[in-house]
N, C-alpha and C positions, 0 to 999 in steps of 0.2 A: 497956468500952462501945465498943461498934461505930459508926465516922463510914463515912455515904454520901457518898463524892465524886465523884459522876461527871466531874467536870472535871479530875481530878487529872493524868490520862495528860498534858494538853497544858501542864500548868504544869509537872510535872516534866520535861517534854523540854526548855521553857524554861531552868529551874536546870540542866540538865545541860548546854546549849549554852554558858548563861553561866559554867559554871566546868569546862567543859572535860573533864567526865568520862564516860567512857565506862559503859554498862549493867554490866558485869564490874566495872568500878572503885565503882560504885553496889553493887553486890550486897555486894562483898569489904569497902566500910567501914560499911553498914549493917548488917551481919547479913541481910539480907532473902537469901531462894534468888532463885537466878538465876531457877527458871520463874516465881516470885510477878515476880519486878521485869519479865520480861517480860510478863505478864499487864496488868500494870498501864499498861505505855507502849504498849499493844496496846489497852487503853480497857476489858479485859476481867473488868477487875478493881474495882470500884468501893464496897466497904465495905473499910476499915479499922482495926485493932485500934489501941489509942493509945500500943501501945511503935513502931508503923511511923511512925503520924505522928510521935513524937517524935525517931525517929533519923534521918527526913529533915529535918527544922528543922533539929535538930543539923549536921548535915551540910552544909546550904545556909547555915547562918547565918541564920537567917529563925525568926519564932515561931512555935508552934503554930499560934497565931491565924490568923497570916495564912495556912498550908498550910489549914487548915480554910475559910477565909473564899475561897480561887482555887481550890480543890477542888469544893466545892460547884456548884450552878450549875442545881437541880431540887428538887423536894420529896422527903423520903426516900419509899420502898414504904411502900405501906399509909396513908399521911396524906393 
């Protein structure tokens, strides 16, 4: 299932200020490709599959939940 977050690119630059990691360091422990993780902190990127949002919670220490609930921040396309 596909999540729309258009808000995602400005919270994960936040989790990424607060725990000191760089976009490379983001890619290399997410699995995510380097052009998806840039895509995404570029704003360019705004639907997500739920193994991304999983291994960024994983990763922040943060739940799903809450990446879904600061991600969001508009009605998805087409509603």
């Amino acid at each position: 299932m596909p999540y729309y977050l258009p808000n995602l690119s400005d919270q994960l630059k936040v989790y990424m200020s607060e725990n000191n990691i760089t976009k490379a360091e983001l890619s290399r422990r997410t699995g995510i490709a380097p052009h998806q993780i840039k895509a995404m902190l570029a704003g360019g990127h705004t639907v997500y599959n739920i193994k991304h949002v999983m291994r960024l919670a994983e990763l922040f220490g943060v739940t799903m939940q809450e990446i879904l609930e600061r991600g969001r921040g508009g009605e998805e396309p087409g509603r």
